[in-house]
PDB file of N, CA, C and O in Angstrom, chain B, residues numbered from 101:
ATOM      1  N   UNK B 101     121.075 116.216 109.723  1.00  0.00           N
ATOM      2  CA  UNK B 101     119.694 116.378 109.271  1.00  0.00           C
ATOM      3  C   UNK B 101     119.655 116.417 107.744  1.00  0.00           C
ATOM      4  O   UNK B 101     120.293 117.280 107.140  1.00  0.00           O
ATOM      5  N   UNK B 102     118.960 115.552 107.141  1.00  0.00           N
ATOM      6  CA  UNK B 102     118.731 115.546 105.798  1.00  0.00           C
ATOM      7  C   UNK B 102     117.433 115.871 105.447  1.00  0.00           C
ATOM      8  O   UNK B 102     116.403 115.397 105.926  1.00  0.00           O
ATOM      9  N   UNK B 103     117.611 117.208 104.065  1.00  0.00           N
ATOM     10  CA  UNK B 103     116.794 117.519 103.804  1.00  0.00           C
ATOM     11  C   UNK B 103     115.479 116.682 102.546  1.00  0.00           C
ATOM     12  O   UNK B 103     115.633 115.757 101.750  1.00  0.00           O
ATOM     13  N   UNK B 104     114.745 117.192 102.746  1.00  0.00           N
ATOM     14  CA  UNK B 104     113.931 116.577 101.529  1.00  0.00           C
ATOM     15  C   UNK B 104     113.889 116.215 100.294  1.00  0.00           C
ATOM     16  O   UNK B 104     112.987 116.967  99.924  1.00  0.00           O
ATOM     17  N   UNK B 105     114.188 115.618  99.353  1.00  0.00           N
ATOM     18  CA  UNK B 105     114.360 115.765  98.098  1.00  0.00           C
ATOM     19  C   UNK B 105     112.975 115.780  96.984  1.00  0.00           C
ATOM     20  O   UNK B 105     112.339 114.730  97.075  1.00  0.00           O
ATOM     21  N   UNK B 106     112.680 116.290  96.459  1.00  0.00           N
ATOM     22  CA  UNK B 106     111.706 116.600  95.943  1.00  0.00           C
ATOM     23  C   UNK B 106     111.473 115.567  94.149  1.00  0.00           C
ATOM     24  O   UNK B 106     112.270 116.133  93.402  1.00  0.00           O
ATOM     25  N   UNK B 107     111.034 114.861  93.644  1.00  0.00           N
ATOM     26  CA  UNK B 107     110.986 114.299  92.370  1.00  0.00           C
ATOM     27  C   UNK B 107     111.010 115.267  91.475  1.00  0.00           C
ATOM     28  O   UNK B 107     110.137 116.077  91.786  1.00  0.00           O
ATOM     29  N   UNK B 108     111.674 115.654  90.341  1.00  0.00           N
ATOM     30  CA  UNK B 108     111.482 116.443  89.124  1.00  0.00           C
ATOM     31  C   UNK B 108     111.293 115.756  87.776  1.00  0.00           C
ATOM     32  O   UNK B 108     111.819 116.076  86.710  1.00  0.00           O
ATOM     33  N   UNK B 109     110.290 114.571  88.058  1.00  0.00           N
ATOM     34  CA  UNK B 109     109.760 113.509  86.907  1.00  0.00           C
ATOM     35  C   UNK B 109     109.007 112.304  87.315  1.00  0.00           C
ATOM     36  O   UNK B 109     109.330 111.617  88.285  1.00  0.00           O
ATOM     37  N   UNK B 110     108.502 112.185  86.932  1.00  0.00           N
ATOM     38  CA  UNK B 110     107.573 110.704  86.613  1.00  0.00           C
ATOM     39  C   UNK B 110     107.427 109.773  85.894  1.00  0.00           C
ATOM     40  O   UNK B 110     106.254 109.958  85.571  1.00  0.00           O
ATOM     41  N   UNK B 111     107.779 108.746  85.301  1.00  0.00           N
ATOM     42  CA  UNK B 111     107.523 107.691  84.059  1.00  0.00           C
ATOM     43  C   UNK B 111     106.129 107.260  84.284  1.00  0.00           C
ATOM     44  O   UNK B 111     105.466 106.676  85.141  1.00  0.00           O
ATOM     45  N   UNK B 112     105.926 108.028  82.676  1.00  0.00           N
ATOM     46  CA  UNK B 112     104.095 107.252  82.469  1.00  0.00           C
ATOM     47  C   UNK B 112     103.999 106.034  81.557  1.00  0.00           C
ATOM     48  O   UNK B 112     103.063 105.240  81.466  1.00  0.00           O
ATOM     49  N   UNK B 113     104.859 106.045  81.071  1.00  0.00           N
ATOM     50  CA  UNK B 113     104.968 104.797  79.833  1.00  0.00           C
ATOM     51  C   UNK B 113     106.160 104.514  79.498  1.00  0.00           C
ATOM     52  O   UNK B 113     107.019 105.315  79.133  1.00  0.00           O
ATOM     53  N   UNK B 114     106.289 102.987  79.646  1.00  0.00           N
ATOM     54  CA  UNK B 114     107.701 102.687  79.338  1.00  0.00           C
ATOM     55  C   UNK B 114     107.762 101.769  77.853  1.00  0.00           C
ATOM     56  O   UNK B 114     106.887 100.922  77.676  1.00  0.00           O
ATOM     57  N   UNK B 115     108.561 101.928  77.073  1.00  0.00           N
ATOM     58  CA  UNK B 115     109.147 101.066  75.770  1.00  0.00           C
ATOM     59  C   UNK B 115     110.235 100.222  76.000  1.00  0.00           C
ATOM     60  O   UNK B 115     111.359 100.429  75.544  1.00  0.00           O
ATOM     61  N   UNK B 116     109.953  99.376  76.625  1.00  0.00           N
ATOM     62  CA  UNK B 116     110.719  98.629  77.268  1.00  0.00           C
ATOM     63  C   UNK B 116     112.047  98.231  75.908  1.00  0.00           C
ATOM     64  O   UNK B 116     113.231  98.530  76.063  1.00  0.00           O
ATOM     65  N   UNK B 117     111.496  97.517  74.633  1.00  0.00           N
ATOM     66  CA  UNK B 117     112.254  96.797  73.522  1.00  0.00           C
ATOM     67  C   UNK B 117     113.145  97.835  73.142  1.00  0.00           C
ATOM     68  O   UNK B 117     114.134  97.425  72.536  1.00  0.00           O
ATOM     69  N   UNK B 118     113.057  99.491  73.387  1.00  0.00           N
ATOM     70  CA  UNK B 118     113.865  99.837  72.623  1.00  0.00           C
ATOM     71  C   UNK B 118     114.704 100.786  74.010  1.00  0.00           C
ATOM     72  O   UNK B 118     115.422 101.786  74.034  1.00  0.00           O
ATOM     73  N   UNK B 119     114.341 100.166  74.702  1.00  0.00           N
ATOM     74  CA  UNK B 119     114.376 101.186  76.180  1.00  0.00           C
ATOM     75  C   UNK B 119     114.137 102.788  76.670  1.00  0.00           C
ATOM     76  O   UNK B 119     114.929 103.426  77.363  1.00  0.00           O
ATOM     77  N   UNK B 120     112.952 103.239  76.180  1.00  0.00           N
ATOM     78  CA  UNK B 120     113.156 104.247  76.220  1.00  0.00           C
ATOM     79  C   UNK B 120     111.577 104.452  77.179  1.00  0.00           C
ATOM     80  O   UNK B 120     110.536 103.796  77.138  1.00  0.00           O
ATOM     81  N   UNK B 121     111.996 105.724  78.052  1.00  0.00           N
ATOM     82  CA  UNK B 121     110.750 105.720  79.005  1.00  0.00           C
ATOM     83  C   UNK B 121     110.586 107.089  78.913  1.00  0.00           C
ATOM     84  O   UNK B 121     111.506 107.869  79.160  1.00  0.00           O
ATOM     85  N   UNK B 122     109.400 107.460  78.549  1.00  0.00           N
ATOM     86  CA  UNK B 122     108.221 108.690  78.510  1.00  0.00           C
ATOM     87  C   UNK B 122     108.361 109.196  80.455  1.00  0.00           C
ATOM     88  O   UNK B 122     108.279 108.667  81.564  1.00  0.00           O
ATOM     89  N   UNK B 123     108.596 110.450  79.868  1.00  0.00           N
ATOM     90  CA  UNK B 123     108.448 110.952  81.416  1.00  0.00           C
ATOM     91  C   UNK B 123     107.878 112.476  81.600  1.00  0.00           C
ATOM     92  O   UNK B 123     108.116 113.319  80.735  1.00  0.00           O
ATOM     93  N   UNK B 124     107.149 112.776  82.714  1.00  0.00           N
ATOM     94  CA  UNK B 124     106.455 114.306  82.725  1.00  0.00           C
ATOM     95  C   UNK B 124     107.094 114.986  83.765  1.00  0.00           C
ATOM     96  O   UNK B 124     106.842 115.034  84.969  1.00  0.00           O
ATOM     97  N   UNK B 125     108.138 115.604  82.953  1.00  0.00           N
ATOM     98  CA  UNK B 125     108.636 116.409  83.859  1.00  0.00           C
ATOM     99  C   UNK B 125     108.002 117.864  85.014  1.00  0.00           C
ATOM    100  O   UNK B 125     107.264 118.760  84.604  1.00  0.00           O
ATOM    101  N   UNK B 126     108.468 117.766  86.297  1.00  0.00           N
ATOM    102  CA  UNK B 126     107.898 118.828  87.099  1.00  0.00           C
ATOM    103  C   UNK B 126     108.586 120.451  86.850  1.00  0.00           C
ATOM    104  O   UNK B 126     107.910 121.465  86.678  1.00  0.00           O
ATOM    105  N   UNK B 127     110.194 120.380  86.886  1.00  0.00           N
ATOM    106  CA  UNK B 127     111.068 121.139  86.526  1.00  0.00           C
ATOM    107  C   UNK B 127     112.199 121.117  85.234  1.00  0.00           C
ATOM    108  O   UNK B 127     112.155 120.151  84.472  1.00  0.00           O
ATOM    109  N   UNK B 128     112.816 121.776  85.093  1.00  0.00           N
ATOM    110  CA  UNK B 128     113.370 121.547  83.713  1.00  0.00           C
ATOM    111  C   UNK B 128     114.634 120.666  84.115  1.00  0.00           C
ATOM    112  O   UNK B 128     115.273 120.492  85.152  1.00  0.00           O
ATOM    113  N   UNK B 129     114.698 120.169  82.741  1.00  0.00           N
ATOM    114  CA  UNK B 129     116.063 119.038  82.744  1.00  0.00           C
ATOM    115  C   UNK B 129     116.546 118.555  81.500  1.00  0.00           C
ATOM    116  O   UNK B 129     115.967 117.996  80.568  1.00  0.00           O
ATOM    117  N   UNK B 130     118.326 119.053  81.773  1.00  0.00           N
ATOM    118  CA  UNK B 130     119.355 119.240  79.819  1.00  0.00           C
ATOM    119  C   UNK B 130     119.597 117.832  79.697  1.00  0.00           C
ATOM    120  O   UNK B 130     119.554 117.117  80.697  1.00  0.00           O
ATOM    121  N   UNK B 131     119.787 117.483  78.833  1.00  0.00           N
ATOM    122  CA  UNK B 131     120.632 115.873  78.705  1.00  0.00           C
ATOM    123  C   UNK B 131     122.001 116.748  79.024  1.00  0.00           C
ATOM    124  O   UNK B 131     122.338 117.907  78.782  1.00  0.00           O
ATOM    125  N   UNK B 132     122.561 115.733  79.619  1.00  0.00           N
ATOM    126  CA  UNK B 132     124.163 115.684  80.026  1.00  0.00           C
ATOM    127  C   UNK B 132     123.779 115.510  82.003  1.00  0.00           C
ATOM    128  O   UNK B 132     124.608 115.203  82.860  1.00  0.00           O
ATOM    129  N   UNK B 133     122.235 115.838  82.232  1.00  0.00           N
ATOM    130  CA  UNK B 133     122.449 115.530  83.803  1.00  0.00           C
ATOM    131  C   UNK B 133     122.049 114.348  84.328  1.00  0.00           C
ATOM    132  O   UNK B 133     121.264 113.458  83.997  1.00  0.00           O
ATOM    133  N   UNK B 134     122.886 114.590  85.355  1.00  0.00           N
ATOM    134  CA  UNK B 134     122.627 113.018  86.607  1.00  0.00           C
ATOM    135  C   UNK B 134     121.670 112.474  87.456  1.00  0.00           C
ATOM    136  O   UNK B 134     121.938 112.637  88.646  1.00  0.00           O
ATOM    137  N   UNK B 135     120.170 111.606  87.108  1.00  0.00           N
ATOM    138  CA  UNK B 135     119.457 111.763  87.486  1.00  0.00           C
ATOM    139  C   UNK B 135     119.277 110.118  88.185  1.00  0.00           C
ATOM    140  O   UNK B 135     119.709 109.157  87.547  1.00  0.00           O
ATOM    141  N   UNK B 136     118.558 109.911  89.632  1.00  0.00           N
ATOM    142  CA  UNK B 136     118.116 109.284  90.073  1.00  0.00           C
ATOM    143  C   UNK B 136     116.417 108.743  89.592  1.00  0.00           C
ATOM    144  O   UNK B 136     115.318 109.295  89.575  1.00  0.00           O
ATOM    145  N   UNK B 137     116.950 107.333  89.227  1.00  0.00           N
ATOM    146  CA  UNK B 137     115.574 106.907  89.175  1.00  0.00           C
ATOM    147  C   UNK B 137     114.938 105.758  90.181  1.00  0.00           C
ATOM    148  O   UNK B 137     115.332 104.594  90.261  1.00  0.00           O
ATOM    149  N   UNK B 138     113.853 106.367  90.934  1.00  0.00           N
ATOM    150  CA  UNK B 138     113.502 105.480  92.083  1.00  0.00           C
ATOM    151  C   UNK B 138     112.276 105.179  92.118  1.00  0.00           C
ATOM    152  O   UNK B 138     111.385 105.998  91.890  1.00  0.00           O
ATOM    153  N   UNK B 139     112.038 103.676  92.478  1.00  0.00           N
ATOM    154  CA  UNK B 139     110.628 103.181  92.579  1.00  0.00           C
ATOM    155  C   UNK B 139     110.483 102.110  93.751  1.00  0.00           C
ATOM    156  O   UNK B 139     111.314 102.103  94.659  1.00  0.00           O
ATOM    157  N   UNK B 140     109.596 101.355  93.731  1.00  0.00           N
ATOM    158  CA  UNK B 140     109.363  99.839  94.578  1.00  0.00           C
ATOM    159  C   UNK B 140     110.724  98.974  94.255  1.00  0.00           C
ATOM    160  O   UNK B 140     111.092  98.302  95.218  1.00  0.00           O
ATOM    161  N   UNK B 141     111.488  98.873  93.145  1.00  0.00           N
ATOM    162  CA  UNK B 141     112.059  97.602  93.002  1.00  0.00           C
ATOM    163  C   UNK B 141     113.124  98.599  91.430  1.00  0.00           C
ATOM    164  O   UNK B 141     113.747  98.019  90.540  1.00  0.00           O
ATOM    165  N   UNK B 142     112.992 100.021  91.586  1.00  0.00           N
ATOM    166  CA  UNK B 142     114.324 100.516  90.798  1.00  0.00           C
ATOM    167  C   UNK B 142     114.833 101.391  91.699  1.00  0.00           C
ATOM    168  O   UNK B 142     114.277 101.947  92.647  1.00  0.00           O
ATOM    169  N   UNK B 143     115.897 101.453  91.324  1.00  0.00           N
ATOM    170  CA  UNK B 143     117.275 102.596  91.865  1.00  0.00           C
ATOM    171  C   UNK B 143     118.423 102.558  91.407  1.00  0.00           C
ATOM    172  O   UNK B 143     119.220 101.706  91.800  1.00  0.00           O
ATOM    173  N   UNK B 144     118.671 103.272  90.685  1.00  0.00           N
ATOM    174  CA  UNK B 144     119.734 103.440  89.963  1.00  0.00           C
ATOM    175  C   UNK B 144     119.959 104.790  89.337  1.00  0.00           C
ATOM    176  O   UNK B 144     118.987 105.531  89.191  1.00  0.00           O
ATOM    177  N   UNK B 145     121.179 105.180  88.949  1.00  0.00           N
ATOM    178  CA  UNK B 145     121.655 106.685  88.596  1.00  0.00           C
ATOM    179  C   UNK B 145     122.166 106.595  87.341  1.00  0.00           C
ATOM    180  O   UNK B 145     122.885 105.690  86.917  1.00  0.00           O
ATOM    181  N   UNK B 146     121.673 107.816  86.598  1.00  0.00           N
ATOM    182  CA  UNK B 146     122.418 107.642  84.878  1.00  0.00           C
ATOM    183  C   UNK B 146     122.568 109.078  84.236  1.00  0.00           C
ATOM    184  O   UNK B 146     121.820 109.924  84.727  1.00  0.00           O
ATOM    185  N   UNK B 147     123.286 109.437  83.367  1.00  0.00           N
ATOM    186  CA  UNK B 147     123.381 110.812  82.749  1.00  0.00           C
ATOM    187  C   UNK B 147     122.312 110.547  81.516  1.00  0.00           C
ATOM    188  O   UNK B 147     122.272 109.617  80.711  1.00  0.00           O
ATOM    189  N   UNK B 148     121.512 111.635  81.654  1.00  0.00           N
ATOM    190  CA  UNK B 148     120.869 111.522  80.523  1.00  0.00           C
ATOM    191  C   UNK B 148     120.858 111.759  79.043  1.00  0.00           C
ATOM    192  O   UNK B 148     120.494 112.892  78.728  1.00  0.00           O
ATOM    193  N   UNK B 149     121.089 111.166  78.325  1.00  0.00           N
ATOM    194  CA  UNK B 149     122.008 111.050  77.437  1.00  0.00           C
ATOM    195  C   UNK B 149     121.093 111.791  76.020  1.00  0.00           C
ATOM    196  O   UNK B 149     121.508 112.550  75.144  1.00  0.00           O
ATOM    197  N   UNK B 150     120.049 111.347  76.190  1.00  0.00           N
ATOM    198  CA  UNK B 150     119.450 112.117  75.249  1.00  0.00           C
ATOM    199  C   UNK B 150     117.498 112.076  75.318  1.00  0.00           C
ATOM    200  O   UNK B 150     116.872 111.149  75.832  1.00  0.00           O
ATOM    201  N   UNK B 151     116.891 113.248  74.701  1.00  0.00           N
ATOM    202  CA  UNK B 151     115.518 113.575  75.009  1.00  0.00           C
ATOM    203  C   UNK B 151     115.004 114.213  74.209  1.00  0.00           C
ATOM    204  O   UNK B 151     115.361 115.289  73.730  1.00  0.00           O
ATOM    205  N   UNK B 152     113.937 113.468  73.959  1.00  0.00           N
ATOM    206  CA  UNK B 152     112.903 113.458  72.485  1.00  0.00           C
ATOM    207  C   UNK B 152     111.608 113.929  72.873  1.00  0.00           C
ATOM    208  O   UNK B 152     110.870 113.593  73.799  1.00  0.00           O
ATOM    209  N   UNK B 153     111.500 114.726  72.021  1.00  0.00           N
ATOM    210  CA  UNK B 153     109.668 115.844  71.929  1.00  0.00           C
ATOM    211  C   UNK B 153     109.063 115.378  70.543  1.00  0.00           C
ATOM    212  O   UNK B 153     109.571 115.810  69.509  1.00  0.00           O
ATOM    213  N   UNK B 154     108.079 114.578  70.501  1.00  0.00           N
ATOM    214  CA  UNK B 154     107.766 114.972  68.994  1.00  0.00           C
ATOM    215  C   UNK B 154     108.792 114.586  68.308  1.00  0.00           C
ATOM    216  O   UNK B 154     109.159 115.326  67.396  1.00  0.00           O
ATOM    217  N   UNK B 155     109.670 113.076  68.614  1.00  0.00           N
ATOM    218  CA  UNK B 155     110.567 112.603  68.141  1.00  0.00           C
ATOM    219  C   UNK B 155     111.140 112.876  67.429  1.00  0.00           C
ATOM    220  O   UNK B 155     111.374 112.204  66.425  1.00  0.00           O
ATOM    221  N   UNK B 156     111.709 114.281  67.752  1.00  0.00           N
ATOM    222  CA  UNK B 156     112.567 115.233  67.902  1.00  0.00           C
ATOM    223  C   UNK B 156     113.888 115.429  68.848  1.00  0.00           C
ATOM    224  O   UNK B 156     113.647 115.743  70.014  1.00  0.00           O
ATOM    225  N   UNK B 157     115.129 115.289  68.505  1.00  0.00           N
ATOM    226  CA  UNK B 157     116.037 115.605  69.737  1.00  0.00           C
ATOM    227  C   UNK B 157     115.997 117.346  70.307  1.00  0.00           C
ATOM    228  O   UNK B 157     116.061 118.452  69.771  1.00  0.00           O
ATOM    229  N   UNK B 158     115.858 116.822  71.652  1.00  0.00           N
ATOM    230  CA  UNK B 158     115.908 118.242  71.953  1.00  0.00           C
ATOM    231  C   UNK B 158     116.893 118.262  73.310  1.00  0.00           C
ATOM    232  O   UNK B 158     117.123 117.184  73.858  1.00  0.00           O
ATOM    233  N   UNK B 159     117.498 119.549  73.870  1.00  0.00           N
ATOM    234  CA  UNK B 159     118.876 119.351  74.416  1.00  0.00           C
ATOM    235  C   UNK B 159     118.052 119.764  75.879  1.00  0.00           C
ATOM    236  O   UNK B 159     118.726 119.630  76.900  1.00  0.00           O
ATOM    237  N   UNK B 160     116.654 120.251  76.036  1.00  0.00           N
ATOM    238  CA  UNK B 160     116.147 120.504  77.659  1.00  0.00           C
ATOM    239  C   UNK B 160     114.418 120.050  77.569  1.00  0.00           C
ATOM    240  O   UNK B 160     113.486 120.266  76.794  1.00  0.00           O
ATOM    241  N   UNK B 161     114.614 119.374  78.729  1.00  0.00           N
ATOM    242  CA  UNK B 161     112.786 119.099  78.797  1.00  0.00           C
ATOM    243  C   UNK B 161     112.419 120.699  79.817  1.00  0.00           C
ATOM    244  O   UNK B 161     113.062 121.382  80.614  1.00  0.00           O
ATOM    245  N   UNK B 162     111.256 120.737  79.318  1.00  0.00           N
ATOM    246  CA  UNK B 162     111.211 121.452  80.192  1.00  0.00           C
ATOM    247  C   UNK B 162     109.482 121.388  81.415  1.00  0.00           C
ATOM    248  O   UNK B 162     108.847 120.338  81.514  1.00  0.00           O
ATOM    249  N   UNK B 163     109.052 122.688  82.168  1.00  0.00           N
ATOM    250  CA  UNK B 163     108.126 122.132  83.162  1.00  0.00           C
ATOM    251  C   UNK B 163     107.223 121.460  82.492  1.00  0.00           C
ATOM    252  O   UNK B 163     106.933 122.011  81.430  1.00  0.00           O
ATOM    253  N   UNK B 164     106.604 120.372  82.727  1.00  0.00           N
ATOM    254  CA  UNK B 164     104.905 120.197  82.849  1.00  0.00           C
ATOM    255  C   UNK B 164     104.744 119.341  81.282  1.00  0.00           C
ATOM    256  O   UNK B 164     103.661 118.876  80.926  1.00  0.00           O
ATOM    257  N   UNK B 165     106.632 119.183  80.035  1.00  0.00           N
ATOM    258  CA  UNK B 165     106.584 118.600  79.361  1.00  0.00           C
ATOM    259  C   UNK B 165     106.885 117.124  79.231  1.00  0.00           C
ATOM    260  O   UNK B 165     107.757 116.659  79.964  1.00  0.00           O
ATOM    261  N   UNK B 166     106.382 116.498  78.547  1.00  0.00           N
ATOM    262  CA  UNK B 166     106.203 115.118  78.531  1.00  0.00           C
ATOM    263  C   UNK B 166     107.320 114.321  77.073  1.00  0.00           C
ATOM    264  O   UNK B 166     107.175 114.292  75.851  1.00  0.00           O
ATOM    265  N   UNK B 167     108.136 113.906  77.791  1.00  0.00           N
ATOM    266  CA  UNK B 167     109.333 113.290  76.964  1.00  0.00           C
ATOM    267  C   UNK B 167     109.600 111.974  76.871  1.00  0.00           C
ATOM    268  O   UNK B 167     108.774 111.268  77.449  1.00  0.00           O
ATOM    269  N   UNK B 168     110.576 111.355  76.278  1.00  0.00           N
ATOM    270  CA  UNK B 168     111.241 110.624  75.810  1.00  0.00           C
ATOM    271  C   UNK B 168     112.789 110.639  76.534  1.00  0.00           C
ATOM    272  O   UNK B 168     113.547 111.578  76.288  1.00  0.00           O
ATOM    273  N   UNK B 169     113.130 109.724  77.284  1.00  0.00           N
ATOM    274  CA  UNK B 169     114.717 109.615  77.934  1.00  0.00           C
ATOM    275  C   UNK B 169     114.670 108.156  77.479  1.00  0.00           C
ATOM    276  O   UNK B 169     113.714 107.388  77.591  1.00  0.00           O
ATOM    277  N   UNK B 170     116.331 107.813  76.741  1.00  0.00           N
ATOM    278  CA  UNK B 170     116.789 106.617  76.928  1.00  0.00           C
ATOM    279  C   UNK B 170     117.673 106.453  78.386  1.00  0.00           C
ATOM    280  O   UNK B 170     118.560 107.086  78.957  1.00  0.00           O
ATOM    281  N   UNK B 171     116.821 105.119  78.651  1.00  0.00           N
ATOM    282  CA  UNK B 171     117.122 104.212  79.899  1.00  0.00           C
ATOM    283  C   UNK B 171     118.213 103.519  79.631  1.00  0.00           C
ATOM    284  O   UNK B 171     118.401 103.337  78.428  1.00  0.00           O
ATOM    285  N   UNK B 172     119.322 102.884  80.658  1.00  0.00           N
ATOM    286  CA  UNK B 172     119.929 102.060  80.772  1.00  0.00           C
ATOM    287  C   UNK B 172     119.802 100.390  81.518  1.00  0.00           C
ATOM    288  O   UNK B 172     120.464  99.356  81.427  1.00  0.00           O
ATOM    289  N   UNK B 173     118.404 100.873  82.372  1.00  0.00           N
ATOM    290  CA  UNK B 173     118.257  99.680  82.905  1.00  0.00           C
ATOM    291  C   UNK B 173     116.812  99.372  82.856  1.00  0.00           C
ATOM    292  O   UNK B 173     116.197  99.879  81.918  1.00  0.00           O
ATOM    293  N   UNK B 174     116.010  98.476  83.873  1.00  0.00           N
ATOM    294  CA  UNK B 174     115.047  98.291  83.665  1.00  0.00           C
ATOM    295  C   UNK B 174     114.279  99.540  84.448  1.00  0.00           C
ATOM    296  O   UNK B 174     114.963 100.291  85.144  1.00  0.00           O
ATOM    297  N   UNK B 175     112.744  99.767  84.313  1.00  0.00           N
ATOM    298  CA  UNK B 175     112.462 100.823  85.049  1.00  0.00           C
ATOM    299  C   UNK B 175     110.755 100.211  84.537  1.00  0.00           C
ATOM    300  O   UNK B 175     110.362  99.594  83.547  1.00  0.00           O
ATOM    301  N   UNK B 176     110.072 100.750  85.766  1.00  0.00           N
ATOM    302  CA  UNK B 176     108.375 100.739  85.824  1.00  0.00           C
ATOM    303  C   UNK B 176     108.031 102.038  85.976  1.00  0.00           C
ATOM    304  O   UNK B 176     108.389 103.006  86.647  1.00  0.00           O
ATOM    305  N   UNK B 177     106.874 101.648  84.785  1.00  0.00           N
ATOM    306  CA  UNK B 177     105.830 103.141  85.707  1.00  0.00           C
ATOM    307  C   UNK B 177     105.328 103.316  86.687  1.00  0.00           C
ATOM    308  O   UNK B 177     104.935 102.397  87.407  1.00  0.00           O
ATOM    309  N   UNK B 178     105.196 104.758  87.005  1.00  0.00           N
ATOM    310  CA  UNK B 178     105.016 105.346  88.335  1.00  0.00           C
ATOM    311  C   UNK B 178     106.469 105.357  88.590  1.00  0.00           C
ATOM    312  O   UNK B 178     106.562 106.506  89.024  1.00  0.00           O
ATOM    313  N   UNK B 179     107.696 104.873  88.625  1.00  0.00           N
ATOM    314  CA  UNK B 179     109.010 105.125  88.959  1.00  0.00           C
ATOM    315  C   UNK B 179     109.050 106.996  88.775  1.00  0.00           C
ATOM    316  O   UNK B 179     108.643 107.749  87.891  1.00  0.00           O
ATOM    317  N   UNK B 180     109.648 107.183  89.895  1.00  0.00           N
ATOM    318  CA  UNK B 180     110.004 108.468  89.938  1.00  0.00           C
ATOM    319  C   UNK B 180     111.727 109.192  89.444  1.00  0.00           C
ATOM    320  O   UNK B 180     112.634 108.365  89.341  1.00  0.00           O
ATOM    321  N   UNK B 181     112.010 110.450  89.215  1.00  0.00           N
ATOM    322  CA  UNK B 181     113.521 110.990  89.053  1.00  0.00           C
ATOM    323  C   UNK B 181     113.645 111.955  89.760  1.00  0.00           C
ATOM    324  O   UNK B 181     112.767 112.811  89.864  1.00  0.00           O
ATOM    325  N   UNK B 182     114.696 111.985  90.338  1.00  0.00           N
ATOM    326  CA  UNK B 182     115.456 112.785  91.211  1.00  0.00           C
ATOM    327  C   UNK B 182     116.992 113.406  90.208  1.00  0.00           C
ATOM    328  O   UNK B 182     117.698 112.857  89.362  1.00  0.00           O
ATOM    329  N   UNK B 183     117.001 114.884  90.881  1.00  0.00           N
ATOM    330  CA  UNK B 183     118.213 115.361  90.201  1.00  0.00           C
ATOM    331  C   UNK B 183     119.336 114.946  91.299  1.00  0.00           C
ATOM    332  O   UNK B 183     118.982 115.095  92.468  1.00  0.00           O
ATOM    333  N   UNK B 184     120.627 114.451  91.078  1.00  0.00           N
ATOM    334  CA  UNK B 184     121.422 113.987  91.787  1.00  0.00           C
ATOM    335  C   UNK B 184     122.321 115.222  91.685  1.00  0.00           C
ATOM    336  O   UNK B 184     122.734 115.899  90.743  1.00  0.00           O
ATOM    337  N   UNK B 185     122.515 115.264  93.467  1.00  0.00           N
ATOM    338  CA  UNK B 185     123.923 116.285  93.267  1.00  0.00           C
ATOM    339  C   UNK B 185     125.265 116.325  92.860  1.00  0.00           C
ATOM    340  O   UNK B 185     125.894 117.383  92.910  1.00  0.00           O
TER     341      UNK B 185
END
């Protein structure tokens, strides 16, 4: 039996040229973790390497804040993130 997994992000806007995708986080999240990104036509897993406030580096997003993650691949909005175990 597998349990539910719940999203802890959303992409509202993506920068595709420099790859970097705006996301509103539900729960908090450090760069250095392993996150699933899933949509219609993405899936793929990446450490997050780094996350910008007020293009600012900052080392945790936290609830209900709205960031900056560099991407590795392609990704759409509305694409969702999952914390990977």
């Amino acid at each position: 039996m597998s349990k539910k997994i719940s999203p802890v992000g959303k992409i509202t806007h993506i920068y595709s040229k420099i790859g970097v995708a705006i996301v509103k986080f539900s729960k908090p999240v450090a760069v250095g973790q392993l996150v699933r990104f899933k949509g219609n036509s993405t899936d793929f897993v990446q450490s997050i390497e780094s996350i910008q406030y007020d293009h600012k580096q900052i080392k945790k997003a936290t609830k209900g804040q709205e960031v900056g993650i560099k991407v590795n691949e392609k990704i759409h909005e509305g694409d969702k993130i999952f914390l990977e175990a």
